[in-house]
Biotite code that builds the C-alpha atoms (Angstrom):
import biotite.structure as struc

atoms = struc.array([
    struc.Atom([0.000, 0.000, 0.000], chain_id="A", res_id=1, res_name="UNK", atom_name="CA", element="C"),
    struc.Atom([2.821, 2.382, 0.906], chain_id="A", res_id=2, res_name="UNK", atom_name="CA", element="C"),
    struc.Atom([4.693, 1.383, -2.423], chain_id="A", res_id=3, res_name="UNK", atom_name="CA", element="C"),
    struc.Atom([1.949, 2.513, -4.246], chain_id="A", res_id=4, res_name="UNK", atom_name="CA", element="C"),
    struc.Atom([1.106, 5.387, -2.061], chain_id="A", res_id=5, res_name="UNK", atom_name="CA", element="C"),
    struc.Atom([4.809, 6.653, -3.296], chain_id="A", res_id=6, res_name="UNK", atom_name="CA", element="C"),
    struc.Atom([4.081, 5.326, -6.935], chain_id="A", res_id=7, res_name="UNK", atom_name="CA", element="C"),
    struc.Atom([1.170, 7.784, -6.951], chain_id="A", res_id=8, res_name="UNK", atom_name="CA", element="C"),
    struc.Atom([2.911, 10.689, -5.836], chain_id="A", res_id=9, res_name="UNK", atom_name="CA", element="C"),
    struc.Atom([5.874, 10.452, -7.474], chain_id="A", res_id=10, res_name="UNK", atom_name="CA", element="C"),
    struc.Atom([4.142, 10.138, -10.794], chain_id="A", res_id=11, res_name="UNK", atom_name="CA", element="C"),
    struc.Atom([4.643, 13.059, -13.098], chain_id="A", res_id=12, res_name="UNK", atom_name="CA", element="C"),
    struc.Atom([1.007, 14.199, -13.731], chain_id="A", res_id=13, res_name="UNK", atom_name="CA", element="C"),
    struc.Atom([0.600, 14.673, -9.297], chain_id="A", res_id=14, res_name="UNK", atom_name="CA", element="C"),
    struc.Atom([3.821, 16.392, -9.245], chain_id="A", res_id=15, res_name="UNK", atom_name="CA", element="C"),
    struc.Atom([3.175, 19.121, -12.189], chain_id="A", res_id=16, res_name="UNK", atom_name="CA", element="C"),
    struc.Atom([-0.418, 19.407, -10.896], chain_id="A", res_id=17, res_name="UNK", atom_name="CA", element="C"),
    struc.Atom([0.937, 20.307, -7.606], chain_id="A", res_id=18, res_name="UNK", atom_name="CA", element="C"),
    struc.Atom([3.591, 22.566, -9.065], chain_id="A", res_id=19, res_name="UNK", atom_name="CA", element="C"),
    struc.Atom([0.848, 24.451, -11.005], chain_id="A", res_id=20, res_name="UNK", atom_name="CA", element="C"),
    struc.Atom([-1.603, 24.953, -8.130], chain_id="A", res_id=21, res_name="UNK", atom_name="CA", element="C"),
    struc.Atom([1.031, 26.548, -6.507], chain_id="A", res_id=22, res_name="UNK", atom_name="CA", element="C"),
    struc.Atom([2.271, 28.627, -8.808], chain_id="A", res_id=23, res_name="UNK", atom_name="CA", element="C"),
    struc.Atom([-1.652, 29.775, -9.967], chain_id="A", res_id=24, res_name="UNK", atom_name="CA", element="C"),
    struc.Atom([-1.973, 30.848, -5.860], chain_id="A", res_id=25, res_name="UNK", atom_name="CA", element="C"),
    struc.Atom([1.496, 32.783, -6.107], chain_id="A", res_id=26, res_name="UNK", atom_name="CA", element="C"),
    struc.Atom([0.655, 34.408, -9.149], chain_id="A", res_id=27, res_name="UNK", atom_name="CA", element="C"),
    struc.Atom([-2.555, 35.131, -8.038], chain_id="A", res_id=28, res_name="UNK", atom_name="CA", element="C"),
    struc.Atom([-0.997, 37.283, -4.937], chain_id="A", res_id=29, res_name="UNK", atom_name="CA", element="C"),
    struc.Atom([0.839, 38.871, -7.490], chain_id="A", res_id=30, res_name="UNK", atom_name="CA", element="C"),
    struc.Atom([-2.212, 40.174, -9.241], chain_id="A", res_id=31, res_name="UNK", atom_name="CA", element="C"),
    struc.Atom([-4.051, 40.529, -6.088], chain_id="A", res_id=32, res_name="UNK", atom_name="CA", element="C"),
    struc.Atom([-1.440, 42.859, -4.581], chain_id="A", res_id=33, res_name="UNK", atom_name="CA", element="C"),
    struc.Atom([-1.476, 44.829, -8.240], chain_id="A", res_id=34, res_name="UNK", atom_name="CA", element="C"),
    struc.Atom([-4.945, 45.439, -8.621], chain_id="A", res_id=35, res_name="UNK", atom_name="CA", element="C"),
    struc.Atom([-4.985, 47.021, -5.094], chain_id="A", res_id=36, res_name="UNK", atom_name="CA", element="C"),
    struc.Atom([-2.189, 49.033, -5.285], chain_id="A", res_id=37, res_name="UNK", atom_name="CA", element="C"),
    struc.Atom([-3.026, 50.423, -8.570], chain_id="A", res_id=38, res_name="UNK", atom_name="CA", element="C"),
    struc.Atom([-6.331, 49.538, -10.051], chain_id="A", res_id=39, res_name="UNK", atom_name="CA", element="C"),
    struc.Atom([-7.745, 50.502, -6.233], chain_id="A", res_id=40, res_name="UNK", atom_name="CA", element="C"),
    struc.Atom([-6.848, 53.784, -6.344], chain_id="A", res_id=41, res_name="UNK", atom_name="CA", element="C"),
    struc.Atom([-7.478, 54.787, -10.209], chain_id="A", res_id=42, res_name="UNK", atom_name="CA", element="C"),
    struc.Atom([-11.202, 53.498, -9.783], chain_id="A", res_id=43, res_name="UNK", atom_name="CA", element="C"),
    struc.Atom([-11.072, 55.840, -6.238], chain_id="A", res_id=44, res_name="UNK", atom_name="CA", element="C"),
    struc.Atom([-9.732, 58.977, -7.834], chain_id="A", res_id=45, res_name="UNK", atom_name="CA", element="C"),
    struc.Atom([-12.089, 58.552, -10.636], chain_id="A", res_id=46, res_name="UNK", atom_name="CA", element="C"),
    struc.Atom([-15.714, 58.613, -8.881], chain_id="A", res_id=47, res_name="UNK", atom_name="CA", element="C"),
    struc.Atom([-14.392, 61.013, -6.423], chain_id="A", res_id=48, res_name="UNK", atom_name="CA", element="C"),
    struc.Atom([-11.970, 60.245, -4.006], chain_id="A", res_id=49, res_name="UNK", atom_name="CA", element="C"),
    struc.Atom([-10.598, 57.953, -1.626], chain_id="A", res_id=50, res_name="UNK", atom_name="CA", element="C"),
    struc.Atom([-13.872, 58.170, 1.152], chain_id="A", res_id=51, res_name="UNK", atom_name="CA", element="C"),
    struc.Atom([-16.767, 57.267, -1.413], chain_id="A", res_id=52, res_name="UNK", atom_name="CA", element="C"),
    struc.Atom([-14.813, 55.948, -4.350], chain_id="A", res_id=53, res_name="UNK", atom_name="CA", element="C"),
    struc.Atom([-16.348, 53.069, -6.231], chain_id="A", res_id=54, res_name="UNK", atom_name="CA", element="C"),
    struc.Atom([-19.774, 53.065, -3.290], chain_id="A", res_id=55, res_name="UNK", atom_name="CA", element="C"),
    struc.Atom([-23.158, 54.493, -3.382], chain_id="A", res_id=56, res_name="UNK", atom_name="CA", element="C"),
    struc.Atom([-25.787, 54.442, -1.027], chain_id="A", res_id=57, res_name="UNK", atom_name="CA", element="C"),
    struc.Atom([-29.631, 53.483, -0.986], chain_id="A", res_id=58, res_name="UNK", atom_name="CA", element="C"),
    struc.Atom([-31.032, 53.844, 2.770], chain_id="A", res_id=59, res_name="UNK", atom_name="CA", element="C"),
    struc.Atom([-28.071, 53.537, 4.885], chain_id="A", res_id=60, res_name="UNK", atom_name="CA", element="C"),
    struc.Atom([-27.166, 50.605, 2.843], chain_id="A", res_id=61, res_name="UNK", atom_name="CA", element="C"),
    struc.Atom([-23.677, 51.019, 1.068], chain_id="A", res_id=62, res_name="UNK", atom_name="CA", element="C"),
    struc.Atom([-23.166, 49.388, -2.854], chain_id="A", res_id=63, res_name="UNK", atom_name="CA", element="C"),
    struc.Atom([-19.312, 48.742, -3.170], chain_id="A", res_id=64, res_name="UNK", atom_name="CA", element="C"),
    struc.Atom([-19.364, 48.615, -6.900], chain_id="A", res_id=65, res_name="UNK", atom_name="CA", element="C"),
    struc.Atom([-15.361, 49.570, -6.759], chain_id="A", res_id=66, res_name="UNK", atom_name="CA", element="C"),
    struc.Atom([-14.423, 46.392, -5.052], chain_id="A", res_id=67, res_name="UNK", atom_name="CA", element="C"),
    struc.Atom([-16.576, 44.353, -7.564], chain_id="A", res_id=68, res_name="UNK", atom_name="CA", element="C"),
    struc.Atom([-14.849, 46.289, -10.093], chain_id="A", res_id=69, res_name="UNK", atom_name="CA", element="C"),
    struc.Atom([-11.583, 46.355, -9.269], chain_id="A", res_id=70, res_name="UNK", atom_name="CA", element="C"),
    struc.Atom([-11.659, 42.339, -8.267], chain_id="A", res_id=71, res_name="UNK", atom_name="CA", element="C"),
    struc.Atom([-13.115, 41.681, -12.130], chain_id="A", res_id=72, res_name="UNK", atom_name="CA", element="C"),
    struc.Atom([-10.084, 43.715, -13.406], chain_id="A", res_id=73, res_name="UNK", atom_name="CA", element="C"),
    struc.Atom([-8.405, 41.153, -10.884], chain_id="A", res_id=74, res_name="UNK", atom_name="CA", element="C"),
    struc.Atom([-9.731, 38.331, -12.763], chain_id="A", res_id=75, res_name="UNK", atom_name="CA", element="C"),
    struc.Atom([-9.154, 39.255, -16.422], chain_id="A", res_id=76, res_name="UNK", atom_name="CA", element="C"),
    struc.Atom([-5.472, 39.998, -15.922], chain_id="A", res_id=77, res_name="UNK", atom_name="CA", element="C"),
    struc.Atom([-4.991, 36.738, -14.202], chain_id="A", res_id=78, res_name="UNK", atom_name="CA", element="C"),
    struc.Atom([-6.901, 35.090, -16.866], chain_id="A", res_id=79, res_name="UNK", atom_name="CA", element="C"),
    struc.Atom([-4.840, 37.243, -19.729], chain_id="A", res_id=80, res_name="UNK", atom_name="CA", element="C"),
    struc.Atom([-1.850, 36.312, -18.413], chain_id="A", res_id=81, res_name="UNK", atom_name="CA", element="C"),
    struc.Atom([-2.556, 32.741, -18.035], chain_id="A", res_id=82, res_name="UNK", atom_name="CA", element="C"),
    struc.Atom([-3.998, 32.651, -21.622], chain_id="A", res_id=83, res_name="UNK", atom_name="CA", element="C"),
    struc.Atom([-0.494, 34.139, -22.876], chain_id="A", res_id=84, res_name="UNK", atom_name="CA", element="C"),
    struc.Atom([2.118, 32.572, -20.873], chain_id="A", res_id=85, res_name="UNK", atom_name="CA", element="C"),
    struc.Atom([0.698, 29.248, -20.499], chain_id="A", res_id=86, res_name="UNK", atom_name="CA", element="C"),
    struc.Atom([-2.454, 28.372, -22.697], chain_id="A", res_id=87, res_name="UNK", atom_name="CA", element="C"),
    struc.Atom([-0.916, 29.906, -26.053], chain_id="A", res_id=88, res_name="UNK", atom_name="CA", element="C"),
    struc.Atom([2.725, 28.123, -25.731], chain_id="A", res_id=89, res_name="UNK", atom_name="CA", element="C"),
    struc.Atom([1.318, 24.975, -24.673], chain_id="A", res_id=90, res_name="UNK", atom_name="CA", element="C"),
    struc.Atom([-1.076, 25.188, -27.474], chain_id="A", res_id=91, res_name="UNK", atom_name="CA", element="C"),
    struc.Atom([1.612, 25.187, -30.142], chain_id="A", res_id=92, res_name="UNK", atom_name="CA", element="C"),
    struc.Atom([3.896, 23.145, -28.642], chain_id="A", res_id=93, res_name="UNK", atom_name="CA", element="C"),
    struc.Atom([0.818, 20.492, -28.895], chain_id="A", res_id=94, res_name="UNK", atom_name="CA", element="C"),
    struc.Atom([0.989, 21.533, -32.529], chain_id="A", res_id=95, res_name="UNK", atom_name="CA", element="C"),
    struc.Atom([4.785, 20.779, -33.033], chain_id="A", res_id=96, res_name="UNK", atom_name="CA", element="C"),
    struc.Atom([4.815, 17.818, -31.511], chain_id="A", res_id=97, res_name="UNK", atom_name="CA", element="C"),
    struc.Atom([1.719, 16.527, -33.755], chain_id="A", res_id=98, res_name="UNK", atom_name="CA", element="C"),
    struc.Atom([3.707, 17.987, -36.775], chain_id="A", res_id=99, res_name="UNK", atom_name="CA", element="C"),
    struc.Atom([6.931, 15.522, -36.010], chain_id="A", res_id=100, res_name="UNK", atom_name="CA", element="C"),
    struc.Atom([4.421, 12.895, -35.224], chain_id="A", res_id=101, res_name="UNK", atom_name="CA", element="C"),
    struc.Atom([3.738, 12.316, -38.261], chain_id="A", res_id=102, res_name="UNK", atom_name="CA", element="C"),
    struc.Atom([5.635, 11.164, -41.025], chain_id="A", res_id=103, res_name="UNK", atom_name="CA", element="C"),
    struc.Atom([5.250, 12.655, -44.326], chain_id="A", res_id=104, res_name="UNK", atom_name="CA", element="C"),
    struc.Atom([3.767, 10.264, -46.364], chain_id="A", res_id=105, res_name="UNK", atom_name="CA", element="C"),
    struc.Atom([5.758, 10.344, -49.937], chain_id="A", res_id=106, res_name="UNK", atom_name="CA", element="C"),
    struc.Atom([4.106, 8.954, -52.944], chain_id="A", res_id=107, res_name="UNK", atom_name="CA", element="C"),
    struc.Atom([6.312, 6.085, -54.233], chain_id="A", res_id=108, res_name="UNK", atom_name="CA", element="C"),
    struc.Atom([8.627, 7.255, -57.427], chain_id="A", res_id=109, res_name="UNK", atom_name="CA", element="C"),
    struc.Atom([8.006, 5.177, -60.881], chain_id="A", res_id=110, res_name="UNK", atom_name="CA", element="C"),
    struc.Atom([11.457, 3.216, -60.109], chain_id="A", res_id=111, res_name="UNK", atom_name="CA", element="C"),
    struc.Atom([10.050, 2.220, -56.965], chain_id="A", res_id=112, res_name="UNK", atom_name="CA", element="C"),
    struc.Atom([6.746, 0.928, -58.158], chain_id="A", res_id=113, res_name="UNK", atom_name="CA", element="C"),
    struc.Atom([9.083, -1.136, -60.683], chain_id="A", res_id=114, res_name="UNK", atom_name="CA", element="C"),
    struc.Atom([11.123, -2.481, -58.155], chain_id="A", res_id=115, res_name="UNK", atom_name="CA", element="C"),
    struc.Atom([7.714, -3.508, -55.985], chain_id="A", res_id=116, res_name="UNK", atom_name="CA", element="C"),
    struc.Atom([6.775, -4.754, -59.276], chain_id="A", res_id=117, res_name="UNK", atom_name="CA", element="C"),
    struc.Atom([9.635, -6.900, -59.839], chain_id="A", res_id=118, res_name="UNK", atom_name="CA", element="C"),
    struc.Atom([9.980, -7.893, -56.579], chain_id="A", res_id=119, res_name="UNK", atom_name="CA", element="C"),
    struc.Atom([6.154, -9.680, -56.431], chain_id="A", res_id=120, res_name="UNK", atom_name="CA", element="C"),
    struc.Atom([6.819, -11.459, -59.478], chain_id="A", res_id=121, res_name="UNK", atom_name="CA", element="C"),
    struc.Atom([9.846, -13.106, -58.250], chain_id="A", res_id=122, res_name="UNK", atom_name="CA", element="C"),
    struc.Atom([8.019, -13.800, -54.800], chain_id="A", res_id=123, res_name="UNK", atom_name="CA", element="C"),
    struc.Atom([5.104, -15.526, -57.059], chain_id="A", res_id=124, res_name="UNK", atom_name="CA", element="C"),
    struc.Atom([7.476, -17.815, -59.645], chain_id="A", res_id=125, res_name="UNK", atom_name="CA", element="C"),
    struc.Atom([9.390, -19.176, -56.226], chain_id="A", res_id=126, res_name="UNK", atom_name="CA", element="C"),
])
């Protein structure tokens, strides 16, 4: 049970996975800690201010559209990013490797088809 307890987890596909995840949370931070230090406040100087920037009110009841905002800005660069750094070069690295894959498939010359020719005949007289 152990020995395939440390089968599983050494296996390549558990090991990138795990690799990834982390990486996705890291980067994540990353954007995270962008958005508010610079998406935060251009949102808050642009409906007036750092008190009331990005809320409104309806009967005592405040409607933070700013955070909403600035957390979808938060999700499209993480998404952008991950469609350009990972997405797009895995994509045509799929496409390389499905290019050397496959053979090309060359149609035989006229000498070739002679010497196929040939060859059956002899195989059929024996």
């Amino acid at each position: 049970m152990i020995t395939g307890f440390r089968d599983f987890i050494l296996r390549g596909n558990v090991v990138d996975l795990a690799v990834g995840v982390v990486m996705g949370a890291a980067f994540g931070s990353v954007v995270t800690a962008f958005t508010k230090a610079f998406i935060d406040p251009l949102i808050k100087l642009a409906t007036g201010g750092a008190a009331i920037g990005g809320k409104f009110m309806v009967n005592g009841v405040a409607f933070d559209w700013g955070t909403f905002l600035t957390t979808l800005i938060n999700f499209l660069l993480t998404a952008l990013v991950i469609y350009l750094f990972v997405v797009q070069p895995v994509n045509h690295l799929m496409e390389r490797i499905k290019r050397t894959d496959k053979p090309a498939v060359a149609e035989p010359s006229n000498e070739e088809k002679l010497l196929a020719e040939i060859r059956d005949a002899i195989k059929t007289r024996a």
